[in-house]
MOPAC internal coordinates of N, CA, C and O (Angstrom, degrees):
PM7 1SCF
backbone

  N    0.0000 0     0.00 0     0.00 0    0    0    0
  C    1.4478 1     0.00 0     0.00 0    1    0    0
  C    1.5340 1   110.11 1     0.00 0    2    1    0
  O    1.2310 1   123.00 1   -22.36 1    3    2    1
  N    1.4089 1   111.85 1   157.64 1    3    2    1
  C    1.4946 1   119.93 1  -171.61 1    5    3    2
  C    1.7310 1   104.08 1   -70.89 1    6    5    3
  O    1.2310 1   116.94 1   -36.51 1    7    6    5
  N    1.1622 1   123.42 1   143.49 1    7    6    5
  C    1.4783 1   131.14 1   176.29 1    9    7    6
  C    1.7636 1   112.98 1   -71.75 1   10    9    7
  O    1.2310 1   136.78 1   160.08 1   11   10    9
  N    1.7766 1    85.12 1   -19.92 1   11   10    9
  C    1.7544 1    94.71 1  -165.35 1   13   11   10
  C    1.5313 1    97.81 1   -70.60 1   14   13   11
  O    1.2310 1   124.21 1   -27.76 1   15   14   13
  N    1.3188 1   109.53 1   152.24 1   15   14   13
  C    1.5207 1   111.23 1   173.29 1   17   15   14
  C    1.0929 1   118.48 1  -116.43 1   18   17   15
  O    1.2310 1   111.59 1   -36.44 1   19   18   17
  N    1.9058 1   133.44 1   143.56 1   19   18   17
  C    1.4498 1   127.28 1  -172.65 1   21   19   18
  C    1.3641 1   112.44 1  -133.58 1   22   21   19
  O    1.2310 1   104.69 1   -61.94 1   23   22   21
  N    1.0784 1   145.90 1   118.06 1   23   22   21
  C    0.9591 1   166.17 1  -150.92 1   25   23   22
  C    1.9825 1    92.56 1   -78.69 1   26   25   23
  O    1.2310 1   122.62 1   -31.13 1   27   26   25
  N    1.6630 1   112.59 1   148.87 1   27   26   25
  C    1.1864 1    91.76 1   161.79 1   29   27   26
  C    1.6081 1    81.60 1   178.57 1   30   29   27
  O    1.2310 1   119.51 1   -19.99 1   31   30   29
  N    1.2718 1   118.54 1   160.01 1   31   30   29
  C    1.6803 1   137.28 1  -164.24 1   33   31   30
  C    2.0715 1   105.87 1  -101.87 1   34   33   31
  O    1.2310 1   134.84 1   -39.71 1   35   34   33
  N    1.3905 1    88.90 1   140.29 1   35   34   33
  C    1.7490 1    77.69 1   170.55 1   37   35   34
  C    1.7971 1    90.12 1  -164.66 1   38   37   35
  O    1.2310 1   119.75 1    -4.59 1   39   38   37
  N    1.3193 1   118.07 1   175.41 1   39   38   37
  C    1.3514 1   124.01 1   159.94 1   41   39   38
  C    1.4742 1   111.77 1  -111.38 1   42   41   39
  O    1.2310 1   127.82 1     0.45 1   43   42   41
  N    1.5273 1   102.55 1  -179.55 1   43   42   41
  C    1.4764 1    93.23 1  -160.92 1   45   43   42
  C    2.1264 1    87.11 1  -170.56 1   46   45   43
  O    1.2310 1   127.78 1   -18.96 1   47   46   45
  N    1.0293 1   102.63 1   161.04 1   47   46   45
  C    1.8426 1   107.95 1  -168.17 1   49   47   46
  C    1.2735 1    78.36 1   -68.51 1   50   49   47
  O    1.2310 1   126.27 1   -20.82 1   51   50   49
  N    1.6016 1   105.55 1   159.18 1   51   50   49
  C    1.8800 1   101.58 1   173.96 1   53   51   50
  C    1.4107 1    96.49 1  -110.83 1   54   53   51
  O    1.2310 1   109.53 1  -172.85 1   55   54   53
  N    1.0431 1   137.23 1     7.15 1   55   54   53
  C    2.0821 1   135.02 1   129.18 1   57   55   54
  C    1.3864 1   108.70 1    -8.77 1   58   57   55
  O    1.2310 1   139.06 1    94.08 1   59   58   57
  N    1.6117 1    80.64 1   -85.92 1   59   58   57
  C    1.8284 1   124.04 1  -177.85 1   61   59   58
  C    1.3748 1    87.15 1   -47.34 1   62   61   59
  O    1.2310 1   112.25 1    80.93 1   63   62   61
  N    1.2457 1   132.23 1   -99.07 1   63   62   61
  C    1.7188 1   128.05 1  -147.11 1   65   63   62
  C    1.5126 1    96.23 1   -48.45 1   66   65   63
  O    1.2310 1   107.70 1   156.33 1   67   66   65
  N    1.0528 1   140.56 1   -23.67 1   67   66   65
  C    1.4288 1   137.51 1  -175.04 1   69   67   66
  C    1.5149 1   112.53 1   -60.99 1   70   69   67
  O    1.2310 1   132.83 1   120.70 1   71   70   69
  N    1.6676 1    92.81 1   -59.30 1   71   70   69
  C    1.5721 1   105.98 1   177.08 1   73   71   70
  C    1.4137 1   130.19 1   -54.06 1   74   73   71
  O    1.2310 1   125.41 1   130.99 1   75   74   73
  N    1.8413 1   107.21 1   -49.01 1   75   74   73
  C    1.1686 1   116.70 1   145.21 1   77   75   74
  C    1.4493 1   127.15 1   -31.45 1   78   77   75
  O    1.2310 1   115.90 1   130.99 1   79   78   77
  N    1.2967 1   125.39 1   -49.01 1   79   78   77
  C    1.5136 1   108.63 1  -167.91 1   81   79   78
  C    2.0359 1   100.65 1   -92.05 1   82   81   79
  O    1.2310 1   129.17 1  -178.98 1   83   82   81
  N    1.2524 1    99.93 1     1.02 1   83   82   81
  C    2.0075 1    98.21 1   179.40 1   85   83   82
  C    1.3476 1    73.44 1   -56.40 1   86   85   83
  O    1.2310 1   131.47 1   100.99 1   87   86   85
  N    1.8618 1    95.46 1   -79.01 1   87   86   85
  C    1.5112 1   109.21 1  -152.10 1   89   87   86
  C    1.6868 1   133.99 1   -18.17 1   90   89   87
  O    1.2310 1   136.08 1   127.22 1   91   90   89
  N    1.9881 1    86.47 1   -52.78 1   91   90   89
  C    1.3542 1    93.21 1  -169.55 1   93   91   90
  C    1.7457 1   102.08 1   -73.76 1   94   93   91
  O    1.2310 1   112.65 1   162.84 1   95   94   93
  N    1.1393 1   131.48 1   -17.16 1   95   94   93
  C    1.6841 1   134.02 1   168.86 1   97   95   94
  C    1.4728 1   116.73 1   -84.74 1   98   97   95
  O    1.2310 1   114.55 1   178.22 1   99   98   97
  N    1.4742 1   127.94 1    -1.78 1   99   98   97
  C    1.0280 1   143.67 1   149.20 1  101   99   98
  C    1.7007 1   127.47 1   -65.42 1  102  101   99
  O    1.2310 1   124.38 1   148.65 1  103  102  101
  N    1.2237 1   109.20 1   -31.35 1  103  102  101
  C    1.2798 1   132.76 1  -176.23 1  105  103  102
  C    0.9843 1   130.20 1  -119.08 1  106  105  103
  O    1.2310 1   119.18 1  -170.60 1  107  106  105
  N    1.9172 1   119.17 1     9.40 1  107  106  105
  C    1.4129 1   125.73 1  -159.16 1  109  107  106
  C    1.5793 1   134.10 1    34.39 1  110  109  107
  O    1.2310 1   122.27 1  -136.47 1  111  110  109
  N    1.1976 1   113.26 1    43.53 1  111  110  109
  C    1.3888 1   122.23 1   179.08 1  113  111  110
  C    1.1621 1   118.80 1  -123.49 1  114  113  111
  O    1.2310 1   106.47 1   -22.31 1  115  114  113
  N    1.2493 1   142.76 1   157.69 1  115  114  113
  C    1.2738 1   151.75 1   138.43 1  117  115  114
  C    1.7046 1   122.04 1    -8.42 1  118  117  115
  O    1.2310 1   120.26 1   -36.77 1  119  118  117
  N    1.3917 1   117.11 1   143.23 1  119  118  117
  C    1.4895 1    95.19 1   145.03 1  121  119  118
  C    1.2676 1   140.45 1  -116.86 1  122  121  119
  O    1.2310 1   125.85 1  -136.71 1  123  122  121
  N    1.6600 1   106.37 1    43.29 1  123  122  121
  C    1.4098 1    88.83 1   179.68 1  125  123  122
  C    2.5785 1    73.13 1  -110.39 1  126  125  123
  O    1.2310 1   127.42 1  -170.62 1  127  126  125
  N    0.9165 1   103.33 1     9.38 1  127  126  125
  C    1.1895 1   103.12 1  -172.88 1  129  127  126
  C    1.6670 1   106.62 1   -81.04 1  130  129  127
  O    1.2310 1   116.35 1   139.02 1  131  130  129
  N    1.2281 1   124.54 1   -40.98 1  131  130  129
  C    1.3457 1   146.15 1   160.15 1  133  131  130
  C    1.4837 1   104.49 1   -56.58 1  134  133  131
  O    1.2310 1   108.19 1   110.52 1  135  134  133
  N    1.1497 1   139.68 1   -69.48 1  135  134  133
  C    1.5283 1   151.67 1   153.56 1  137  135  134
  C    1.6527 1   111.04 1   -15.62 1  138  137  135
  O    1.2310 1   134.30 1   108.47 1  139  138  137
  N    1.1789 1    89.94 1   -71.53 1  139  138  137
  C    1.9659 1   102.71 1  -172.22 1  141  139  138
  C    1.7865 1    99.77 1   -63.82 1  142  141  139
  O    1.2310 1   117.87 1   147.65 1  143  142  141
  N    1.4974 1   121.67 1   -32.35 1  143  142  141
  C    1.7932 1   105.83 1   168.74 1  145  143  142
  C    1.1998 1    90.94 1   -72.36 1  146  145  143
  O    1.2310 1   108.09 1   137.98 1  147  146  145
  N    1.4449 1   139.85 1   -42.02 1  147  146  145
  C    2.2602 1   102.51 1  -149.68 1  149  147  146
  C    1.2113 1    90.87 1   -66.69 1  150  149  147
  O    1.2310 1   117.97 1   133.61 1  151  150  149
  N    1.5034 1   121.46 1   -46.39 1  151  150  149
  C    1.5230 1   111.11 1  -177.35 1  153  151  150
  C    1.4687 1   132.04 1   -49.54 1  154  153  151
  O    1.2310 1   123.31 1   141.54 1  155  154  153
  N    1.0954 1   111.25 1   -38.46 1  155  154  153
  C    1.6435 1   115.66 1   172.49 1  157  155  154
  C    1.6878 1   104.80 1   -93.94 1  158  157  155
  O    1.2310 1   119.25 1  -174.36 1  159  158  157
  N    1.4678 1   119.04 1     5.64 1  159  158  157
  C    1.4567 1    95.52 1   149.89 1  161  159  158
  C    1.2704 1   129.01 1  -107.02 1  162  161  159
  O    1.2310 1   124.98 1  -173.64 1  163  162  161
  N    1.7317 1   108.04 1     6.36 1  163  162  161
  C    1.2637 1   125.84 1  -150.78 1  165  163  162
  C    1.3740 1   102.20 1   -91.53 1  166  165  163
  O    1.2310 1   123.78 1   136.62 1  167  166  165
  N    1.8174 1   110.35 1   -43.38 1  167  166  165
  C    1.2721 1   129.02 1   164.42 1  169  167  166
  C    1.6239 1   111.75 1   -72.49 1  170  169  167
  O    1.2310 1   112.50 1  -169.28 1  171  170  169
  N    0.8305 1   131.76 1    10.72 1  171  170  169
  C    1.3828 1   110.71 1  -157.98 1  173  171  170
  C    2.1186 1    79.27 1  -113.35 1  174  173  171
  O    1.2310 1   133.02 1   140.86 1  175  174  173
  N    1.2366 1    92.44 1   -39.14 1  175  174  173
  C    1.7910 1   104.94 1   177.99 1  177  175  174
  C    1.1305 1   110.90 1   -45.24 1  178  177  175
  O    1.2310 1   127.42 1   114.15 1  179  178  177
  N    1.6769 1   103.32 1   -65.85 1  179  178  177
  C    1.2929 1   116.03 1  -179.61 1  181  179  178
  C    1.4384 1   116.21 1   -58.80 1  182  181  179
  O    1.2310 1   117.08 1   163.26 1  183  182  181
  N    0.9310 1   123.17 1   -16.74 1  183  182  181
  C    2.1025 1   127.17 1  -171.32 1  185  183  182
  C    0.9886 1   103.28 1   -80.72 1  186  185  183
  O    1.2310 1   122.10 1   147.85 1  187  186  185
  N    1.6920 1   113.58 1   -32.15 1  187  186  185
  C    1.9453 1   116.09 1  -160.16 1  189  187  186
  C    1.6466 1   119.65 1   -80.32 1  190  189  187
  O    1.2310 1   115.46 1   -51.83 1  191  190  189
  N    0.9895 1   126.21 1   128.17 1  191  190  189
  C    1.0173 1   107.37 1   175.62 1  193  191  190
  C    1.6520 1   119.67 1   -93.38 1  194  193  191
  O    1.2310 1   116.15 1  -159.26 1  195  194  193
  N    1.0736 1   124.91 1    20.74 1  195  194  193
  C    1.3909 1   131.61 1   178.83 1  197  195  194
  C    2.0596 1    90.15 1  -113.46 1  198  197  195
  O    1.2310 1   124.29 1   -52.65 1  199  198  197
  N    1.2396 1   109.38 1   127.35 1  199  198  197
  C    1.1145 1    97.79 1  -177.39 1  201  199  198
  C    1.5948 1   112.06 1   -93.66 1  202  201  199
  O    1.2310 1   122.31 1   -15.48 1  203  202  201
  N    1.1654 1   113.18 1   164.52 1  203  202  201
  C    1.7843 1   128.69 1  -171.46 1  205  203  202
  C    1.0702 1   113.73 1  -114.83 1  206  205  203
  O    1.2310 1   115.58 1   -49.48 1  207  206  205
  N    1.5907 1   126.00 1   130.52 1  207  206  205
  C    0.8955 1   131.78 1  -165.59 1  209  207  206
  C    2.0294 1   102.21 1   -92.71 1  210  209  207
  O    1.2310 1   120.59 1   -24.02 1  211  210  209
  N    0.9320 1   116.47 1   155.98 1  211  210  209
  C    1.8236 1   131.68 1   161.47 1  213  211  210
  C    1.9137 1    94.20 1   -20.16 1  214  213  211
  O    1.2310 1   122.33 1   -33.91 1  215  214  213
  N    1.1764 1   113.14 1   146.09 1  215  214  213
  C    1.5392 1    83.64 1   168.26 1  217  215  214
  C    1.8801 1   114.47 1   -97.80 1  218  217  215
  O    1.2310 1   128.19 1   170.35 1  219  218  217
  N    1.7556 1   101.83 1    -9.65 1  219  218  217
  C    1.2849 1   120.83 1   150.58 1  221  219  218
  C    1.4488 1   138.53 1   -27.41 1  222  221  219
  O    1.2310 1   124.79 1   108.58 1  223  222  221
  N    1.5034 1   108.41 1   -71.42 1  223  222  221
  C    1.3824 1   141.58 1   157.66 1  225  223  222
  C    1.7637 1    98.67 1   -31.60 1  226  225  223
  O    1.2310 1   125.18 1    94.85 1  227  226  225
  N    1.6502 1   107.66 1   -85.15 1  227  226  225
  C    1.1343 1   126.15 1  -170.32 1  229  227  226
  C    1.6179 1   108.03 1   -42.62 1  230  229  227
  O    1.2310 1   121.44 1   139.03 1  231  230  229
  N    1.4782 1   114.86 1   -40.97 1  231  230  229
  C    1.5581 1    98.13 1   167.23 1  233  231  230
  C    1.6004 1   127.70 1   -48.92 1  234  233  231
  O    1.2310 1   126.34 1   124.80 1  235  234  233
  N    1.3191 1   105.41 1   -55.20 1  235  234  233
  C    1.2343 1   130.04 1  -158.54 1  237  235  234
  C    1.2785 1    96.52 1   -74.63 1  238  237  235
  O    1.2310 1   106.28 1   160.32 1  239  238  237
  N    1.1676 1   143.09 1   -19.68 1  239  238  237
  C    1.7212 1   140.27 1   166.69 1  241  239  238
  C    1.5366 1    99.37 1   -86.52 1  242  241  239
  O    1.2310 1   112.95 1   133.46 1  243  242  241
  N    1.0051 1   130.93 1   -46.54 1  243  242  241
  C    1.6066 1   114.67 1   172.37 1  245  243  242
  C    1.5342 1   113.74 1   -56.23 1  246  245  243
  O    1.2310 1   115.12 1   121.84 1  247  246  245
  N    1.3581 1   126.87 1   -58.16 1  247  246  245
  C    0.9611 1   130.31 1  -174.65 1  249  247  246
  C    1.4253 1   107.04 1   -46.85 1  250  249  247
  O    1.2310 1   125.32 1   127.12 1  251  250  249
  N    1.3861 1   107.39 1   -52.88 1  251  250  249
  C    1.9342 1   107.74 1   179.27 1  253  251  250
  C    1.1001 1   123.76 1   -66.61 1  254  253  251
  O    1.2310 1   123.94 1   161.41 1  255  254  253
  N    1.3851 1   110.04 1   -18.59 1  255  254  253
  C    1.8597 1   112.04 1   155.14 1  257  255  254
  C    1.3424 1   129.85 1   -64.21 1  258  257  255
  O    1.2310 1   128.05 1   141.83 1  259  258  257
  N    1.4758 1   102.10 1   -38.17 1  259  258  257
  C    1.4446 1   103.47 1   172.08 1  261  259  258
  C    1.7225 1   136.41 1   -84.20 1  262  261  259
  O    1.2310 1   133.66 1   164.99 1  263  262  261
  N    1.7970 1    91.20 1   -15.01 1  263  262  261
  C    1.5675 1    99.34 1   160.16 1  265  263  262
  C    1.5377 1   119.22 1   -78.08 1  266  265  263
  O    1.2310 1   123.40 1   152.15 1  267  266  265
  N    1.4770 1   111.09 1   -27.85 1  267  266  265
  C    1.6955 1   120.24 1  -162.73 1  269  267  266
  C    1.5866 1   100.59 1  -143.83 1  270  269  267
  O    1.2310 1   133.19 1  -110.26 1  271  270  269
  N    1.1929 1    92.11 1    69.74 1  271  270  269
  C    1.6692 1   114.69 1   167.75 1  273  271  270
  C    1.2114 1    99.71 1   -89.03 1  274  273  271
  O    1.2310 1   119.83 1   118.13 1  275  274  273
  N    1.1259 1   117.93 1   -61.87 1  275  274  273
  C    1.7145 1   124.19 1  -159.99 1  277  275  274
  C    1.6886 1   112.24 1   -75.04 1  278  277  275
  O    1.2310 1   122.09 1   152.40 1  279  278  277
  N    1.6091 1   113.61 1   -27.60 1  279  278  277
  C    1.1680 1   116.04 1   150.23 1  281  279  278
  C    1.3091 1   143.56 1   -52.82 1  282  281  279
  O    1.2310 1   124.64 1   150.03 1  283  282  281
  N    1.7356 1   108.70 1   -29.97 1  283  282  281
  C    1.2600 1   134.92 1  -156.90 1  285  283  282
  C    1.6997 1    85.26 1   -86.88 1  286  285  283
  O    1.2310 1   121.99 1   108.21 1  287  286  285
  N    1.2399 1   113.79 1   -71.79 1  287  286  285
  C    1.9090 1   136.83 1   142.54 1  289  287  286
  C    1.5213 1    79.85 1    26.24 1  290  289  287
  O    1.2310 1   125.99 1    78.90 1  291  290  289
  N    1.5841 1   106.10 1  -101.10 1  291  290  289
  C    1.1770 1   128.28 1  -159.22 1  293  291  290
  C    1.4096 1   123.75 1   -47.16 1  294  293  291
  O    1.2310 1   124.36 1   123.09 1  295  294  293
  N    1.2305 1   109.25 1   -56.91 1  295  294  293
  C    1.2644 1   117.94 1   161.64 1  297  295  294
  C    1.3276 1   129.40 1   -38.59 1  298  297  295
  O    1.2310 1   112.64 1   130.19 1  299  298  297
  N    1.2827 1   131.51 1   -49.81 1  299  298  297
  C    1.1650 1   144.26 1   169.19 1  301  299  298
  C    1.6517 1   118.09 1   -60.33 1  302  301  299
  O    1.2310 1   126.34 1   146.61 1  303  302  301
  N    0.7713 1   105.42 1   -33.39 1  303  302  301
  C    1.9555 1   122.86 1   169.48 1  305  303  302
  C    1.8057 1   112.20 1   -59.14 1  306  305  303
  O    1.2310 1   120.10 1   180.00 1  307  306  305

């Protein structure tokens, strides 16, 4: 992506812009810094053709594999 930066206007739920600015004061950052990742992860989702799971989700199924492997084991039998 270009380094150059452009300024430009939009609306947004004021929930959402709310949450947005915890986050970005949660994390010491900016918000157009918080803003500029959903967008470049938003596209980057949309570009892929292998799809991606939550990276949330994806914890919580590893983790449950590794508690209930041997269950899973069983089950599958």
């Amino acid at each position: 992506m270009s380094a150059t930066r452009e300024k430009f206007a939009t609306q947004v739920d004021a929930e959402l812009l709310k949450a947005v600015r915890q986050l970005a004061k949660s994390e010491g950052r900016q918000i157009q810094a918080v803003v500029e990742d959903a967008l470049r992860e938003h596209l980057e989702a949309r570009q892929s053709s292998v799809p991606r799971g939550r990276e949330h989700v994806m914890q919580a199924y590893l983790k449950s594999t590794e508690r209930y492997s041997g269950l899973y084991k069983k089950l599958a039998q």
